[in-house]
C-alpha positions, 0 to 999 in steps of 0.5 A, a space after each residue: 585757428 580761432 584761438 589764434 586770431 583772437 590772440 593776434 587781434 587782441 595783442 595787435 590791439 595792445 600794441 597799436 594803443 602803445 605806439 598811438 600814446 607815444 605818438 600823441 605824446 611826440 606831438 605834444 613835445 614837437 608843438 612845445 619844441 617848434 614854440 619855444 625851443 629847447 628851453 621850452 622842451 627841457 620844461 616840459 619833458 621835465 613837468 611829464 616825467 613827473 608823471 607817476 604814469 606809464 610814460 618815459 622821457 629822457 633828453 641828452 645834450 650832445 656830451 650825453 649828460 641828461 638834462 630831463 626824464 625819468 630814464 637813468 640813461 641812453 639804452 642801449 638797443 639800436 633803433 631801427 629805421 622807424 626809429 622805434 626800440 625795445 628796451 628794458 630798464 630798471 624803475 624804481 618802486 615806492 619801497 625804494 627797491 627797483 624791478 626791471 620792466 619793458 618799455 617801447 619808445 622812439 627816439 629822435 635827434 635834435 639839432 645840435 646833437 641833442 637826444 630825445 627819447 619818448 616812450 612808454 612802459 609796455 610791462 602791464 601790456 606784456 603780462 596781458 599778452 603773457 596771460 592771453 597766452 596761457 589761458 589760450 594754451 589751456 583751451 587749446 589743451 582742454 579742446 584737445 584733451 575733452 575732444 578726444 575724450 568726447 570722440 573716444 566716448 563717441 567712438 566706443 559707443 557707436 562701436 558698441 551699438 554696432 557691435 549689437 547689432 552685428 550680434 543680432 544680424 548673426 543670430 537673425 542669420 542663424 534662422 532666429 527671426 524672432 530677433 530684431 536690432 537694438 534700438 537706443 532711443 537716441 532717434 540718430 542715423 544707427 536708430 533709423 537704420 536699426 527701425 527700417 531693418 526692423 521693418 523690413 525683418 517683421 516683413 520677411 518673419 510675417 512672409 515666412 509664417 505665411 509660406 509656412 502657414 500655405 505650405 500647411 494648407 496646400 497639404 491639407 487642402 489638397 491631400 484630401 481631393 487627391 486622396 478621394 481621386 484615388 481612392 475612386 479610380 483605384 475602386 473603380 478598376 477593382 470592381 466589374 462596372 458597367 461603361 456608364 458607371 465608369 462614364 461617371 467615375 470618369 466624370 467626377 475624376 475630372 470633376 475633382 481634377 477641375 478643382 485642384 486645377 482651379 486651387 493652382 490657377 489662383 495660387 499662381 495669378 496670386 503669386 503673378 499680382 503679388 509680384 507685380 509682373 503684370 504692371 507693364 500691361 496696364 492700361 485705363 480700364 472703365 470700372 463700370 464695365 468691368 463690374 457690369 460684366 461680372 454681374 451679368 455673368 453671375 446673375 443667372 447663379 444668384 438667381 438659382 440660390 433666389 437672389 438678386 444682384 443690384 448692380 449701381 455706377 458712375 458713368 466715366 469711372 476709370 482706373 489703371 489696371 489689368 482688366 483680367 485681374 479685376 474682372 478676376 476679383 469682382 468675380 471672386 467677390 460675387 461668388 463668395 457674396 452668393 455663397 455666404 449672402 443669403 439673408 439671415 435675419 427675418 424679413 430682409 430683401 435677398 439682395 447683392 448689391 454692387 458699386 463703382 463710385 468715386 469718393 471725391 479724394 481720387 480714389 474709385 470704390 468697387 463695393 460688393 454687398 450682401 445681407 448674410 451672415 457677415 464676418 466678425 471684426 476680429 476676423 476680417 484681416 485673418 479671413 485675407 490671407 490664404 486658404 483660411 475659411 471660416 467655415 470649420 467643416 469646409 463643406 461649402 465648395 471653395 479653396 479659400 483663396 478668393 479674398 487673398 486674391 483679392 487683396 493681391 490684386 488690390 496691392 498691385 494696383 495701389 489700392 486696399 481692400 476693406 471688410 465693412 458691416 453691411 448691417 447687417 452682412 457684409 460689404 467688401 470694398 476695393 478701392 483703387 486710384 482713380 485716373 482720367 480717361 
């Protein structure tokens, strides 16, 4: 459509300059016929078609005998009710020879019966519209043809990427998750696509390894306690025992039951805070109150291991959240801070430090911090997930569960866990978004 209003324009253009140069041309011989009549006429037609120009004149007496012009004679077209007409005529060149040519002119009769035509030699005009044709045939040609080779190339190509990843889905599919979608660095739509997906599949490989790796540490974890359950009950029917022993017996089976229970209890309010099942409970929750409690719950404990908790807050801190879960966490965070927080290092006060500030980007940090032993960098993101302990002989009571725990809840609630140094120990920090009361 472009192509053809650029050729439309530019002929419509041609055409209009001829018709306003024949036009300007009649002026000029009506003014000189009104001042001196035919004579005046005759003379002039004759002094212009001297003219080696493009223009044509030719004047008749009424027998049709030329009396002026550079036209042989009358053409033969019939000219319409504007009195315009196309012709062709033969004109003769400078090496005598004679070409036959276009021409437009518009013809009139004078009084009398006397026949005047006025006009002009359209040829040049003509090749110039014939050239404007061709070269626009050839571009609409060439737009064709490089448009469907660009789209054929286009084509083949989004194909064959597709094709790609088909081949690495059905692979993805056959349980190969190690395998991820061809990306071509080109940073369009397929590559966007091609990165969520892998995204998505780094997030379903590392769940599948953690599931792996729970499965393997429920088995070991808790095939031991089970294992020692019967062992105890299966000895103790085999042997004659008095009603105290099996009164003991009785209590350490409980003992251990209370164990396990308390392993299935955190995997389950893992898997409800990792599922976010609890969001529609939430409700405002004062952190202050929250660590307070857990403090005064856990300060006759650290007392008997010589320890001292420091519990420090801002007033009017609120966060949105489910109190129970909270108060689960800041427990699990005061009990591996008894555990593991007893001074190392010569001289250093046996103090647990606990914290709900705001840090002035929205944000209510909950901080438990100790003077212990610490945990390594390197092994601060390994020691969050679930039943990793650091302690190689897994002497000290726990399941390894406490800090997934945690982190579990700080995702549910918008929030993050980070694993500071205490310097020297270790401080846990929760940071949740704040709300206003």
């Amino acid at each position: 459509m472009l192509l053809a209003y650029v050729y439309w324009n530019t002929a419509g253009f041609l055409a209009r300059q001829t018709d306003e140069a024949v036009q300007a041309e009649i002026t000029g011989l009506a003014e000189q016929y009104a001042q001196g009549g035919l004579p005046l006429l005759v003379q002039t037609v004759i002094q212009r078609s001297r003219d080696p120009g493009q223009g044509l004149y030719l004047l008749l007496d009424p027998a049709g005998r030329v009396l002026a012009g550079n036209l042989d004679g009358r053409p033969a077209a019939t000219p319409g009710a504007d009195r315009w007409i196309d012709f062709a005529y033969h004109r003769r060149t400078l090496d005598g020879t004679t070409e036959l040519k276009s021409a437009r002119a518009r013809v009139f009769l004078l009084p009398e019966g006397f026949y005047l035509l006025v006009g002009r030699d359209v040829q040049e005009r003509r090749e110039i519209e014939k050239l404007i044709t061709n070269a626009l045939i050839w571009a609409i040609g060439l737009t064709i043809a490089l448009g469907l080779a660009g789209g054929l190339f286009m084509s083949r190509n989004m194909l064959a990427r597709v094709d790609d990843i088909n081949r690495s889905s059905r692979d993805i599919m056959q349980g190969d998750l190690s395998q991820r979608l061809p990306i071509a660095g080109t940073g369009d739509e397929l590559d966007q696509l091609a990165r969520n997906l892998n995204a998505m599949l780094d997030q379903i490989e590392a769940l599948m390894i953690g599931m792996r790796q729970v499965t393997d540490n429920v088995a070991h974890d808790l095939r031991s306690p089970l294992n020692r359950l019967r062992n105890r009950l299966e000895v103790t029917l085999m042997q004659d025992s008095s009603p105290e022993e099996y009164r003991h017996a009785l209590e350490r089976t409980i003992a251990e039951a209370d164990s396990l229970l308390t392993t299935f209890n955190a995997l389950l309010m893992i898997a409800r805070a990792e599922a976010g099942s609890l969001r529609e409970s939430m409700t405002p929750v004062d952190a202050v109150a929250v660590i307070s409690d857990s403090a005064e719950l856990y300060e006759p404990v650290a007392e008997e291991q010589g320890l001292r908790l420091d519990v420090e807050g801002t007033p009017g801190l609120h966060v949105r959240g489910n109190r129970e879960l909270l108060a689960q966490a800041m427990a699990n965070l005061l009990d591996n801070a008894i555990k593991h927080g007893k001074p190392v290092a010569p001289g250093v006060e046996p103090t647990i430090r606990v914290t709900a500030r705001e840090d002035g980007a929205g944000q209510v940090l909950l901080s438990v911090a100790d003077h212990g032993a610490g945990i390594p960098a390197d092994k601060r993101g390994h020691v969050l997930e679930r039943f990793v302990r650091l302690e190689a002989s897994r002497n000290t009571p726990g399941s390894g569960l406490g800090l997934s725990l945690v982190a579990a809840v700080a995702r549910l609630h918008g929030g993050q866990i980070r694993l500071e140094d205490n310097n020297p120990g270790l401080k846990v920090v929760l940071s949740l978004p704040a709300v206003a009361r």
